[in-house]
C-alpha positions as a Markdown table, in Angstrom:
| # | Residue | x | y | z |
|---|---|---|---|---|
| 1 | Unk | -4.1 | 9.4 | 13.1 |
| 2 | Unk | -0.9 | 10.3 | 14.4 |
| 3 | Unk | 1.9 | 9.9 | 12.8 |
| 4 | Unk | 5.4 | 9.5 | 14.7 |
| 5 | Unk | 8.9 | 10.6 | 13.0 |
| 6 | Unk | 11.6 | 9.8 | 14.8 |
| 7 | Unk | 15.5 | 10.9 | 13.1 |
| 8 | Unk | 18.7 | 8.9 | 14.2 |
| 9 | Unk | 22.2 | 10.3 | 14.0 |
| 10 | Unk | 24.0 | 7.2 | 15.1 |
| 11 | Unk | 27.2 | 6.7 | 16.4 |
| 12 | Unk | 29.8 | 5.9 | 13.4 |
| 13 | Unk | 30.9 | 2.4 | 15.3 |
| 14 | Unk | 27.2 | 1.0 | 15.6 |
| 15 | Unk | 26.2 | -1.6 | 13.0 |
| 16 | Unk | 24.5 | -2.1 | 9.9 |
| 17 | Unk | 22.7 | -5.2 | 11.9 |
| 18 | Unk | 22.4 | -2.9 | 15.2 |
| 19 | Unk | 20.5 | -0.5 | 13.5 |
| 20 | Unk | 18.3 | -3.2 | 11.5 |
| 21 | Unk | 17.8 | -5.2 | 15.3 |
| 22 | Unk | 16.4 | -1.9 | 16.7 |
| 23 | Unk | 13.6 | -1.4 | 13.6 |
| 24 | Unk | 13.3 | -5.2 | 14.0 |
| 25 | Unk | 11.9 | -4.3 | 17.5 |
| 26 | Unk | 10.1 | -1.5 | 16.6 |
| 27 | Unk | 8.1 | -3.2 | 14.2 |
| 28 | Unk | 7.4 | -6.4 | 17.1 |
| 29 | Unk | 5.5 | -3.5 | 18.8 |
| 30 | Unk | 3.0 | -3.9 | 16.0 |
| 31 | Unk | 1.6 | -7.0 | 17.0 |
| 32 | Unk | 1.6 | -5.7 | 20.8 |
| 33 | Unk | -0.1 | -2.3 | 20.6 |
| 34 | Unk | -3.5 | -2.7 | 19.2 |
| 35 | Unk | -3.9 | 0.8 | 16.8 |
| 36 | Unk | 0.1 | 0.3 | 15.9 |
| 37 | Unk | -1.0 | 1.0 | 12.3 |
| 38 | Unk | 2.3 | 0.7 | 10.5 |
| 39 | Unk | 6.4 | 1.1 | 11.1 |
| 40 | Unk | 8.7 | 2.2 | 8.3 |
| 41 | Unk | 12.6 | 2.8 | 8.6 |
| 42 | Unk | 15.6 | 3.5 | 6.7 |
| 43 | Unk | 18.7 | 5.5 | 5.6 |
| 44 | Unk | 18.0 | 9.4 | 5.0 |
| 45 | Unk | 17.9 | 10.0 | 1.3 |
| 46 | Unk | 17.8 | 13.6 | 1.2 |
| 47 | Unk | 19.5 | 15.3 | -1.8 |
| 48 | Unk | 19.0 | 18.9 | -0.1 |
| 49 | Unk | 21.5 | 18.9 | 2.4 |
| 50 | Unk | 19.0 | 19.7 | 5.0 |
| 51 | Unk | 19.6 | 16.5 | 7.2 |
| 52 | Unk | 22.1 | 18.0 | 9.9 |
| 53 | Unk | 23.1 | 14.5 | 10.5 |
| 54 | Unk | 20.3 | 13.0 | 10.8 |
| 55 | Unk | 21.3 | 9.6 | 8.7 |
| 56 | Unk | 18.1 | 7.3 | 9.4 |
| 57 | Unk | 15.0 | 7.5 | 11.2 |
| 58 | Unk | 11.5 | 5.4 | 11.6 |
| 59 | Unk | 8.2 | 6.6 | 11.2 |
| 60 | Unk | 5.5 | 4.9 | 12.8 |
| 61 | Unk | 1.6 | 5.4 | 12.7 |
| 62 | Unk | -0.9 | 5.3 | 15.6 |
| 63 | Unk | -4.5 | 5.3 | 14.8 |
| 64 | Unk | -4.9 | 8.2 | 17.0 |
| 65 | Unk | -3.4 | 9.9 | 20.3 |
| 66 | Unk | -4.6 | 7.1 | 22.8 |
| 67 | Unk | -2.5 | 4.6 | 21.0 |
| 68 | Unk | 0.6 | 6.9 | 20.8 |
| 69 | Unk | 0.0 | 7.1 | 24.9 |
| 70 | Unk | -0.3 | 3.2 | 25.1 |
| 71 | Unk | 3.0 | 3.1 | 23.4 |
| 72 | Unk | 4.6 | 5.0 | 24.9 |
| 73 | Unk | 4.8 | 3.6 | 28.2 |
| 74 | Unk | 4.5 | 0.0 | 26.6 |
| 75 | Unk | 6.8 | -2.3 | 29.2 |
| 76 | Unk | 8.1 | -3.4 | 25.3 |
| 77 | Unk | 8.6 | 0.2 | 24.1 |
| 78 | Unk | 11.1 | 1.3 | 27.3 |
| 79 | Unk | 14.3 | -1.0 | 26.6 |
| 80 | Unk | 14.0 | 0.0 | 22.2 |
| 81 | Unk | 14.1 | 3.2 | 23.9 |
| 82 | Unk | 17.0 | 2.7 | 25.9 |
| 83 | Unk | 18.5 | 0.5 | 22.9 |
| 84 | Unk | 18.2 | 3.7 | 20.6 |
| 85 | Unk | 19.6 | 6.3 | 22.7 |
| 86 | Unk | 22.9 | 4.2 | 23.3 |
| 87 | Unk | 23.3 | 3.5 | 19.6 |
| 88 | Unk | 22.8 | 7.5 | 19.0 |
| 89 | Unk | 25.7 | 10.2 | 18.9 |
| 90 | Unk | 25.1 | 11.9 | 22.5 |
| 91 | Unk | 22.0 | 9.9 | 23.2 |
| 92 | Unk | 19.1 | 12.2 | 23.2 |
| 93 | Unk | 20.8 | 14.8 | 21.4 |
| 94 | Unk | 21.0 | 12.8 | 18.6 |
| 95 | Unk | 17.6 | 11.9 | 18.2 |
| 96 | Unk | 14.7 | 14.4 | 16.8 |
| 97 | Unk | 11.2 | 13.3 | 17.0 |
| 98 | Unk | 8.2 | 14.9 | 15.3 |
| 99 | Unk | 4.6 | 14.1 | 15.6 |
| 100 | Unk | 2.1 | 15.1 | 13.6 |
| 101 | Unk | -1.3 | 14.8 | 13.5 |
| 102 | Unk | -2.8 | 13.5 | 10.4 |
| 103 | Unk | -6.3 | 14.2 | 9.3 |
């Protein structure tokens, strides 16, 4: 499985409902992508003061590296994509993405 973390410093100005409309999406992707195991999102809750502004993020699961390919060039998948990095502070540089492989 791999397992996809994505972190979100957004843009002060973007929406409560923005934010929710983008995971909203996300999460349609489930019922496209066959493998799309699961999507979770939400605030940062971090008590550690080791966010660097990184307020919210989505995780999602892939049943394994084909699936995260399939994804990721998903017609669906492009305009969240596009959707996130305009709602982000500096577009790509406010979004960190970690993928992990999980055994």
């Amino acid at each position: 499985m791999i397992r996809h973390c994505v972190f979100v410093q957004f843009r002060p100005e973007v929406s409560r409902s923005e934010r929710e409309a983008i995971y909203e999406a996300l999460r349609g992707l489930k019922q496209k992508i066959d493998g799309l195991d699961g999507v979770w999102s939400g605030p940062n809750v971090n008590t550690e003061r080791l966010a660097w502004g990184f307020d919210e993020g989505f995780i999602i699961d892939f049943r394994d590296a084909a699936v995260q390919s399939a994804y990721n060039t998903h017609p669906d998948h492009l305009p969240i994509t596009e959707r996130l990095l305009a709602a982000a502070q500096g577009g790509l540089d406010g979004v960190f993405c970690f993928d992990m492989e999980i055994a």
